[in-house]
Short mmCIF file of the C-alpha atoms (twelve columns), coordinates in Angstrom:
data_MODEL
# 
_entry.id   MODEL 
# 
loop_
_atom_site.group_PDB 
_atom_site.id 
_atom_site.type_symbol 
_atom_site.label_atom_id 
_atom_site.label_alt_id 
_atom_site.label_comp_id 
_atom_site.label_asym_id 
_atom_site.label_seq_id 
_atom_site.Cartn_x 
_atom_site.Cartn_y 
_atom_site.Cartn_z 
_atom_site.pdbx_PDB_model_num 
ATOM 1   C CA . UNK A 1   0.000   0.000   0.000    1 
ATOM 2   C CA . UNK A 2   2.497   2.374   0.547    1 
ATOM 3   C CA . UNK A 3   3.857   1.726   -2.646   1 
ATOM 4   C CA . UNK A 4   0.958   2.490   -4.244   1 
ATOM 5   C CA . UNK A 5   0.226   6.070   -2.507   1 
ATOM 6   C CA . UNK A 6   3.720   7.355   -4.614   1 
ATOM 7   C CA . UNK A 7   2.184   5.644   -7.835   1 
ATOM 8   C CA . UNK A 8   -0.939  7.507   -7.665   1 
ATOM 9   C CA . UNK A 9   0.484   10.541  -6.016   1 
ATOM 10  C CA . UNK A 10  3.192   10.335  -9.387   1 
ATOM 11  C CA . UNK A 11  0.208   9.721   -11.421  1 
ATOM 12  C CA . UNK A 12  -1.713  12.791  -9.779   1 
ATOM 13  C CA . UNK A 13  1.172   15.385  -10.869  1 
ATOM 14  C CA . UNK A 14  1.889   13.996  -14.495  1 
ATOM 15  C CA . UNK A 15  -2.543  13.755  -15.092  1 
ATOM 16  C CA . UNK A 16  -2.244  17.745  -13.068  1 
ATOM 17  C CA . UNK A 17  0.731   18.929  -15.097  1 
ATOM 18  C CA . UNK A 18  -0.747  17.353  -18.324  1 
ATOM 19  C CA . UNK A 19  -4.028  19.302  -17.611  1 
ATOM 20  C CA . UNK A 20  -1.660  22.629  -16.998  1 
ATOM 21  C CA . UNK A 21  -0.246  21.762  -20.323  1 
ATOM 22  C CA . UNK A 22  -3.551  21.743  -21.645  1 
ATOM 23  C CA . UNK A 23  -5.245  24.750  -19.899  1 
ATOM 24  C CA . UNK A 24  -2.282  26.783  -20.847  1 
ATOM 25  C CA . UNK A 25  -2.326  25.713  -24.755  1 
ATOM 26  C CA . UNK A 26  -5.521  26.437  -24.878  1 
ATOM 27  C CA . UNK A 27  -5.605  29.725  -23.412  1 
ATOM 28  C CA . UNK A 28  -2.882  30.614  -25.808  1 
ATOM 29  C CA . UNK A 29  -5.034  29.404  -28.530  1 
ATOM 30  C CA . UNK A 30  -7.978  31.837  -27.095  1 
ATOM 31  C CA . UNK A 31  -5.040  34.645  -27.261  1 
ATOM 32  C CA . UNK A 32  -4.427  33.927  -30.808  1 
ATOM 33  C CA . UNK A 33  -7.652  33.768  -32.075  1 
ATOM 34  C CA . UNK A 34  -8.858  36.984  -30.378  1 
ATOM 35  C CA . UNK A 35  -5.650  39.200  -31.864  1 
ATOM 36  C CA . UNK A 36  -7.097  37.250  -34.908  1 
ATOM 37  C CA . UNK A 37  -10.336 38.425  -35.151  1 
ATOM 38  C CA . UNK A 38  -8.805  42.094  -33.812  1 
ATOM 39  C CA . UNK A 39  -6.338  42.051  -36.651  1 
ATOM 40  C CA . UNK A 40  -9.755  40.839  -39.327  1 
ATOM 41  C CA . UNK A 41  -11.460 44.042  -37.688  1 
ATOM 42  C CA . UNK A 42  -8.615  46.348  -38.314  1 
ATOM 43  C CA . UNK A 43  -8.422  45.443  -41.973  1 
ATOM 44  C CA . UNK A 44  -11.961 45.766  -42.777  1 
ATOM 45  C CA . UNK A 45  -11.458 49.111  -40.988  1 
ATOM 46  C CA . UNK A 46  -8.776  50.021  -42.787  1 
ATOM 47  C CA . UNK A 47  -10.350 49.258  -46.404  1 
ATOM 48  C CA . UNK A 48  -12.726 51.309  -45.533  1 
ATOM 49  C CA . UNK A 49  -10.832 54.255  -45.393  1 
ATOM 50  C CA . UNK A 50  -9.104  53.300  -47.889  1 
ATOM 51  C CA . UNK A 51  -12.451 53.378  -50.424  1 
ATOM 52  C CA . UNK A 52  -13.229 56.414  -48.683  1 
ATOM 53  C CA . UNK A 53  -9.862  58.101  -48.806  1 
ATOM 54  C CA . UNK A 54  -9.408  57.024  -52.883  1 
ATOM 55  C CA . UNK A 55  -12.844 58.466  -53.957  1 
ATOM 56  C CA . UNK A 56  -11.991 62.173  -51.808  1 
ATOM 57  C CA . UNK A 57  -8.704  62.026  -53.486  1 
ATOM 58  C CA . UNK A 58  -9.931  60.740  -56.810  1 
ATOM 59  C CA . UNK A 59  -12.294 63.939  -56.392  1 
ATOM 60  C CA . UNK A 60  -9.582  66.315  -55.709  1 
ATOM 61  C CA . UNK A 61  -7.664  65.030  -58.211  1 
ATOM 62  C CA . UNK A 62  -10.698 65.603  -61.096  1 
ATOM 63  C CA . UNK A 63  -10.736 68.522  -59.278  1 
ATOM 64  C CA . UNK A 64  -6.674  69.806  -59.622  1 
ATOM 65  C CA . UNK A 65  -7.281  68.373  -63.321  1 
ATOM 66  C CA . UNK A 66  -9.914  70.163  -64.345  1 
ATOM 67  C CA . UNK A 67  -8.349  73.538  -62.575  1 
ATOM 68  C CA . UNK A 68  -5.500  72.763  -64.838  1 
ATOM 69  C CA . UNK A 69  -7.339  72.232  -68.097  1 
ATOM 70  C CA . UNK A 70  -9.285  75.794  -66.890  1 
ATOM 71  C CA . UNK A 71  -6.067  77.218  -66.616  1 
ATOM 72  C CA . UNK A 72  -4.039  76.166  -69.963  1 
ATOM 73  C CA . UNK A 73  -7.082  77.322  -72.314  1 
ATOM 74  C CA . UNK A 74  -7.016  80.625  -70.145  1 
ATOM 75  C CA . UNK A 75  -3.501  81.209  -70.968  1 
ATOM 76  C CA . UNK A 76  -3.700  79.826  -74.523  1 
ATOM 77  C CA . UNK A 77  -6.497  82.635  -75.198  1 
ATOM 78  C CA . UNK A 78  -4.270  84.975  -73.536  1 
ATOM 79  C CA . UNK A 79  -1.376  84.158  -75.446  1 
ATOM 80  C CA . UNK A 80  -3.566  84.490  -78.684  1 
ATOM 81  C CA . UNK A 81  -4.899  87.917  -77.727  1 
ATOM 82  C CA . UNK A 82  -1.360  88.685  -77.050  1 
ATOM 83  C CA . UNK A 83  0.103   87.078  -80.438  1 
ATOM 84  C CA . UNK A 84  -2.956  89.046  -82.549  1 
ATOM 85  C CA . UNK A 85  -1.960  91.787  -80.550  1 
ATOM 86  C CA . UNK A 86  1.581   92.012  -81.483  1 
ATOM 87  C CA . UNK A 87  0.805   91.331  -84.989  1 
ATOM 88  C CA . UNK A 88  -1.382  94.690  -85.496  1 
ATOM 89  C CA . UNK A 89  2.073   95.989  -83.871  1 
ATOM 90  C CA . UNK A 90  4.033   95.110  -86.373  1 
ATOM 91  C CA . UNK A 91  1.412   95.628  -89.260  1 
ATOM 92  C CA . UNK A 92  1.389   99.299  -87.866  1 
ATOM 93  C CA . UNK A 93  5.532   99.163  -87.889  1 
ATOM 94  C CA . UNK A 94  5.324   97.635  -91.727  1 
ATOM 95  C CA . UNK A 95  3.315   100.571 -92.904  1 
ATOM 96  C CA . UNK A 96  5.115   103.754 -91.212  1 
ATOM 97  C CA . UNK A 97  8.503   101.660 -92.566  1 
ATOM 98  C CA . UNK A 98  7.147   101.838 -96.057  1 
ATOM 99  C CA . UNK A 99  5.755   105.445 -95.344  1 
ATOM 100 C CA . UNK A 100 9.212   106.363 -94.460  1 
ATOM 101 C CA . UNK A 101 10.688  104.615 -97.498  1 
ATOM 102 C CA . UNK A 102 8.725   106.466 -99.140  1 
ATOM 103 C CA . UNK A 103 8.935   109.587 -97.908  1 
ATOM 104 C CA . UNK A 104 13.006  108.981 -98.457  1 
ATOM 105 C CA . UNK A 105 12.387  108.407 -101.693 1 
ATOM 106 C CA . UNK A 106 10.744  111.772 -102.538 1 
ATOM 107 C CA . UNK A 107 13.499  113.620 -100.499 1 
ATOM 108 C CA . UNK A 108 15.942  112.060 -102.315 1 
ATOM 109 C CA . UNK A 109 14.016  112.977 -105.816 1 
ATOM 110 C CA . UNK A 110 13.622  116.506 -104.360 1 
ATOM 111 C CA . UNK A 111 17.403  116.854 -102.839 1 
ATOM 112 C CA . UNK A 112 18.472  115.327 -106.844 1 
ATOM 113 C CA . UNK A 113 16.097  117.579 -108.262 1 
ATOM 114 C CA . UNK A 114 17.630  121.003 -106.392 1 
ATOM 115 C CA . UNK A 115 21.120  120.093 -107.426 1 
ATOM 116 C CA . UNK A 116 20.669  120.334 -110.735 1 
ATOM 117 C CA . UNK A 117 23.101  118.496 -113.033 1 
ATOM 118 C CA . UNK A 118 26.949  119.189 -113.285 1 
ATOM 119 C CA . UNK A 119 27.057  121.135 -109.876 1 
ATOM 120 C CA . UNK A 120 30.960  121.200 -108.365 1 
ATOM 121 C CA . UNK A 121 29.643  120.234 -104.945 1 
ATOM 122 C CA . UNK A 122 27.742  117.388 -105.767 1 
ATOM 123 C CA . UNK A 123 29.712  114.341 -104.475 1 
ATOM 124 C CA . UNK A 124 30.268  116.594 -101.103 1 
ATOM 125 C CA . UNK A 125 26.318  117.622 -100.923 1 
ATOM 126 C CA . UNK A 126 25.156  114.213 -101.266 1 
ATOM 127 C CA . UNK A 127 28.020  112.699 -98.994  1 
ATOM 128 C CA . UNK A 128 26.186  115.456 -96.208  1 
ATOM 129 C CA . UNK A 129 22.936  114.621 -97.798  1 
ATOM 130 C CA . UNK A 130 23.035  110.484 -96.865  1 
ATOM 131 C CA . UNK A 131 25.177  111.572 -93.506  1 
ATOM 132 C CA . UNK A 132 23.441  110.163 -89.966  1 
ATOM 133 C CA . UNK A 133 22.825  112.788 -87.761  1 
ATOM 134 C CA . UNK A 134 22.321  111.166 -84.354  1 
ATOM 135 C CA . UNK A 135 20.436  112.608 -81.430  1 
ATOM 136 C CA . UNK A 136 21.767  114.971 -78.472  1 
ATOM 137 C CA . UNK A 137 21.218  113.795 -75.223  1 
ATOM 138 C CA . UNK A 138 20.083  115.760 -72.226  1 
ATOM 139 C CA . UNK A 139 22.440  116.046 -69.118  1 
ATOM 140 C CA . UNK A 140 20.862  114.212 -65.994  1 
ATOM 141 C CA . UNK A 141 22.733  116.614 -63.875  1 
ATOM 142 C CA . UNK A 142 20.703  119.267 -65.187  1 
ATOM 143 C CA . UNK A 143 16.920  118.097 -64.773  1 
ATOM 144 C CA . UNK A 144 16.932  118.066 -61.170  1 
ATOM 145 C CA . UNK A 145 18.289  121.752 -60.787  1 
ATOM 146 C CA . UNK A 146 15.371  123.086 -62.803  1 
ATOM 147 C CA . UNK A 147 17.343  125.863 -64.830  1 
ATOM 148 C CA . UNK A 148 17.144  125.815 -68.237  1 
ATOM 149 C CA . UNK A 149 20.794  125.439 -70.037  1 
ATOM 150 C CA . UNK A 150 21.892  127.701 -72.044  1 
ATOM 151 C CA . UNK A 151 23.746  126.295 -75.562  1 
ATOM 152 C CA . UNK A 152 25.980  129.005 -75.230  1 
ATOM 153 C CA . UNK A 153 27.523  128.406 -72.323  1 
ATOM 154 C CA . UNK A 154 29.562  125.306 -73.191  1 
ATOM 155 C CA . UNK A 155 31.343  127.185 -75.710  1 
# 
């Protein structure tokens, strides 16, 4: 009998320690399937804010798009108003060149015309005739002061 008390008493701890075995496996199987189900949760969570997120930013994007369409035919029609602009400009330029071409032309007829033929100072008339005469410039030092200059003085 007394060898059968440490049997079962053996027995006793390896049935307990099995049944610790088996308490704690399955509390780490109730562990695992709860972060589980937290971790299915999160992702149905987050693909919802995903759909949500895409279609605001699939709006703003329309949105940027179309701001940027809005923009480019704004500045195409401005650079058309701008291009038709500039060519009345130089329309207007064209015709005062030929005006002036013109107008050189009948000086030059008239300036031929008063020098008769055979005059001695031809070659230097015309030579002072086609001469450049460039512009004078006025003194900055001068416009502040408010006196007039005299052209005498610098002589």
């Amino acid at each position: 009998m007394t060898l059968c008390v440490p049997l079962q008493m053996e027995s006793s701890v390896c049935q307990f320690d099995t049944d610790l075995l088996q308490l704690h496996l399955d509390s780490q199987l109730k562990q695992d399937d709860l972060q589980l189900l937290t971790l299915f949760q999160e992702m149905l969570l987050l693909k919802q804010f995903e759909k949500r997120e895409g279609e605001e930013l699939q709006e703003r994007l329309n949105v940027c798009i179309q701001e940027e369409k809005n923009i480019s035919a704004k500045n195409r029609f401005i650079h058309i108003s701008k291009l038709e602009e500039y060519n009345e400009l130089l329309e207007l330029k064209r015709s005062n060149i030929a005006k002036l071409q013109e107008r050189e032309k009948a000086l030059t007829a008239a300036f031929k015309a008063s020098l008769g033929e055979n005059n001695p100072f031809q070659e230097f008339l015309t030579k002072v005739f086609r001469k450049k005469i460039k512009g004078v410039k006025k003194k900055e030092g001068n416009e502040g002061d408010g006196r007039k200059q005299n052209p005498w003085d610098s002589i």
